[in-house]
Backbone bond lengths (Angstrom), bond angles and torsions (degrees), N, CA, C in turn:
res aa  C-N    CA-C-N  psi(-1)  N-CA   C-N-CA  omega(-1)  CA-C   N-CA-C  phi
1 X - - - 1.452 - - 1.530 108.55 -
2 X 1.110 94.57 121.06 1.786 103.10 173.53 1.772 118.94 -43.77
3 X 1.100 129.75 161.38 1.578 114.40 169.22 1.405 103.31 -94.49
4 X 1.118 129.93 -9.99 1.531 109.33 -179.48 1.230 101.06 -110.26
5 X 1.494 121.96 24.54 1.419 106.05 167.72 1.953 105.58 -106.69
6 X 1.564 98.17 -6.04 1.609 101.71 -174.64 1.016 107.64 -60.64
7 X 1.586 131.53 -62.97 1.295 149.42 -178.35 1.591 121.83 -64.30
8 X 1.195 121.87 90.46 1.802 140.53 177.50 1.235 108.26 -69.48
9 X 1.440 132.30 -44.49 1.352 109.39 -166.18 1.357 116.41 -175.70
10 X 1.171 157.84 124.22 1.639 145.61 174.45 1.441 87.50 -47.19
11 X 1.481 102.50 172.87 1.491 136.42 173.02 1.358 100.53 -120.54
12 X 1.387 129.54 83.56 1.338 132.63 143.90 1.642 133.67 -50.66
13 X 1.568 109.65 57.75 1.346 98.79 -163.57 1.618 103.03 -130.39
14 X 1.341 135.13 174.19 1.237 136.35 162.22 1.261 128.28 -27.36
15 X 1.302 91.72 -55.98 1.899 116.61 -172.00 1.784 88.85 -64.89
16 X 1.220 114.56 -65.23 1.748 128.85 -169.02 1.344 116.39 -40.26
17 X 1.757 110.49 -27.91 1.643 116.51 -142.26 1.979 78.55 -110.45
18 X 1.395 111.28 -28.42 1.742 113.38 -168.64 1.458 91.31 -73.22
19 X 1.645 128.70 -56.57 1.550 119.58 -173.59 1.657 118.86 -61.29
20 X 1.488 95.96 -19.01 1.746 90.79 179.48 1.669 114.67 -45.21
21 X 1.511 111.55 -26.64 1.238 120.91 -112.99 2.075 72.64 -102.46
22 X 1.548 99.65 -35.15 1.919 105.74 -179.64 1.724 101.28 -76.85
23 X 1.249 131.81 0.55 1.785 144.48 -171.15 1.579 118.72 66.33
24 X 1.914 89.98 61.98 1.835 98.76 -172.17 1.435 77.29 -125.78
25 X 1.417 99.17 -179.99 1.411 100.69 -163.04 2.103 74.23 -158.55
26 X 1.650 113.39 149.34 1.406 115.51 -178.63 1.560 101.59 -114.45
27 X 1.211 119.33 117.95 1.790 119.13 164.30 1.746 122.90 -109.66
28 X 1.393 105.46 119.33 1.950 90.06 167.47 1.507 99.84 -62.49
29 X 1.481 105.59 152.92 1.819 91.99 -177.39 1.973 83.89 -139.48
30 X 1.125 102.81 175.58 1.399 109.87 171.71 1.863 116.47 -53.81
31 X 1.116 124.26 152.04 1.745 126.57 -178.71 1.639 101.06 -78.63
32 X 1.744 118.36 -20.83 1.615 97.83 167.35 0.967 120.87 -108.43
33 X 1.359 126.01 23.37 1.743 126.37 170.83 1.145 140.25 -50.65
34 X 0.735 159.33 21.15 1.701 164.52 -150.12 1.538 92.54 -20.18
35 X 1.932 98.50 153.55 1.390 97.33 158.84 1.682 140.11 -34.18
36 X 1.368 106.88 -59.68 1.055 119.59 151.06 1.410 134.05 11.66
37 X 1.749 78.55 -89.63 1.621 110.43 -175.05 1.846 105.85 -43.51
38 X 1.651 99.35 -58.66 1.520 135.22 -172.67 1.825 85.90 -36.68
39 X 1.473 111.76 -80.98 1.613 118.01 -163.11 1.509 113.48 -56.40
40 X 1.616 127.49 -28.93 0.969 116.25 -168.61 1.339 109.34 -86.73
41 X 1.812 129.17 -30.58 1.372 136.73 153.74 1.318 119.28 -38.73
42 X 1.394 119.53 -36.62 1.250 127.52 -156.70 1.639 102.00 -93.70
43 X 1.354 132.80 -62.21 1.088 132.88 145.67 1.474 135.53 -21.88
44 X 1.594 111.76 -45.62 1.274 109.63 179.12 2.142 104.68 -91.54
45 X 1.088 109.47 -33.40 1.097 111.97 167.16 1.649 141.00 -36.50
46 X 1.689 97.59 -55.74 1.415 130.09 -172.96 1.829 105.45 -112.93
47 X 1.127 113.45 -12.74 1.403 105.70 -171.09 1.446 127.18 56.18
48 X 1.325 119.75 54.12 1.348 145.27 -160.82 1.673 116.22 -117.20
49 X 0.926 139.24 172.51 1.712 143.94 139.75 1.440 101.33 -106.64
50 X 1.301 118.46 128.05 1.287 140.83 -174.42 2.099 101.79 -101.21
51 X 1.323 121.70 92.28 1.450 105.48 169.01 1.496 116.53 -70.21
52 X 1.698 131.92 -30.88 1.622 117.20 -173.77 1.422 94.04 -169.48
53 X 1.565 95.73 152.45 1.929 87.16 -159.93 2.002 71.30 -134.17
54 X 1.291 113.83 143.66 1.624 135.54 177.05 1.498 108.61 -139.06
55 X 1.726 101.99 110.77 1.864 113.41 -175.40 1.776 82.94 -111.16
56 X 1.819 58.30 161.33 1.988 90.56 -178.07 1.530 101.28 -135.22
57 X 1.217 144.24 106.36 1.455 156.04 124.55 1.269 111.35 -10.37
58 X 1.231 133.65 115.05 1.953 132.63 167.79 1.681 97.28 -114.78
59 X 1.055 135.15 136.39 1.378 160.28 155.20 1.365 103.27 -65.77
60 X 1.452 109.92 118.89 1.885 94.63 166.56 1.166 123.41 -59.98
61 X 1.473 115.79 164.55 1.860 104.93 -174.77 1.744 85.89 -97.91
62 X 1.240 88.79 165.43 1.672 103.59 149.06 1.247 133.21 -74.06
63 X 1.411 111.13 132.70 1.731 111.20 -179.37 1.234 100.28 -152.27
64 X 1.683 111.62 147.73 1.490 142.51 -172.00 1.728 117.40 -101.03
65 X 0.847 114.87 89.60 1.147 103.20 157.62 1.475 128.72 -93.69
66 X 1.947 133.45 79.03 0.678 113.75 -166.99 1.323 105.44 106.52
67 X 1.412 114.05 -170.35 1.406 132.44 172.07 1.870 104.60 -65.19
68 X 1.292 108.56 -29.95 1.324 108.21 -172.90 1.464 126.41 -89.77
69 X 1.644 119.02 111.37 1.525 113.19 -165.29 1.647 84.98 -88.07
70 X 1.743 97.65 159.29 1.622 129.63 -178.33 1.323 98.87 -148.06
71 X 1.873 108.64 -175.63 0.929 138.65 -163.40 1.473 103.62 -160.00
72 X 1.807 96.96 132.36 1.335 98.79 177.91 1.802 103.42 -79.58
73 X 1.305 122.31 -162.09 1.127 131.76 156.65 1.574 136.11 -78.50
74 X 1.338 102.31 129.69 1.692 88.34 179.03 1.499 126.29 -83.96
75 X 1.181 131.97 139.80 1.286 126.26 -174.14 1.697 118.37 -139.22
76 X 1.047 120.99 -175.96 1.711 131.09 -176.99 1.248 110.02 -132.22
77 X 1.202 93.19 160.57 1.765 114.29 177.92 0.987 109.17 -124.50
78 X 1.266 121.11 155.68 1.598 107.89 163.17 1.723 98.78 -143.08
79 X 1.608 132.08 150.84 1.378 140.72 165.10 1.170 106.91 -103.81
80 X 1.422 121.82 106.78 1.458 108.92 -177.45 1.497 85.87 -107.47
81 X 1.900 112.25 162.31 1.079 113.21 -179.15 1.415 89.02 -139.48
82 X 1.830 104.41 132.07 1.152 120.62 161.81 1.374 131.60 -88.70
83 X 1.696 110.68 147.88 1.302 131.35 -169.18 1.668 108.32 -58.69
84 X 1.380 117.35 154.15 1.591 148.49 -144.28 1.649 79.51 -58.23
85 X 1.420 131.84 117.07 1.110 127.13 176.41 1.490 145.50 78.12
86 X 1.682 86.45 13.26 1.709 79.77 -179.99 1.437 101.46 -106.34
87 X 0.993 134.47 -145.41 1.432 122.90 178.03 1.740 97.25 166.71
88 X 1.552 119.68 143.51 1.172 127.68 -170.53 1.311 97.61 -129.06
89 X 1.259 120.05 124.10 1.622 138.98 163.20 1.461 114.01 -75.70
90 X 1.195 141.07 57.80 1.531 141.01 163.96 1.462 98.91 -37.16
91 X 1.158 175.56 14.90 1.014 157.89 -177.92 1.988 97.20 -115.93
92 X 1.671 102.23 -41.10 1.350 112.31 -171.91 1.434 109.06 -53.30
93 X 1.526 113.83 -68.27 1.507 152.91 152.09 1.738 104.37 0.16
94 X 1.417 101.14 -62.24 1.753 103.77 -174.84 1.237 109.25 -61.95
């Protein structure tokens, strides 16, 4: 797996913008990433030290449109938290 294909997207959200604030940073990342994958993208990406990266798995829910049942998509999260002083500007980045 490529490294710039691990990493999908910041998490621009409430929850995302409150942990910035402890030096975590929120990414959707690919569903086969391993930690790993997550720190070494993230590091070589952003030019950072990564101390501990924590993913979360979501299951799509079910939804109806109609007579016809579906499924959204499943996806991951990941909180990576950066080392004593580094700090990532997502706003710069875009």
């Amino acid at each position: 797996m490529e490294l710039r294909d691990v990493i999908k997207a910041p998490m621009v959200t409430e929850k995302g913008t409150d942990v910035g604030e402890l030096g975590q940073v929120v990414f959707e990342v690919d569903t086969r990433a391993g930690k790993d994958d997550i720190r070494k993208a993230v590091e070589k990406l952003f030019e950072v030290k990564v101390a501990s990266v924590r993913t979360m798995n979501y299951l799509g829910r079910k939804v109806r449109r109609g007579k016809v049942l579906g499924r959204k998509r499943a996806w991951k999260k990941a909180y990576v938290t950066l080392a004593e002083g580094e700090v990532i500007d997502l706003m710069e980045k875009v």
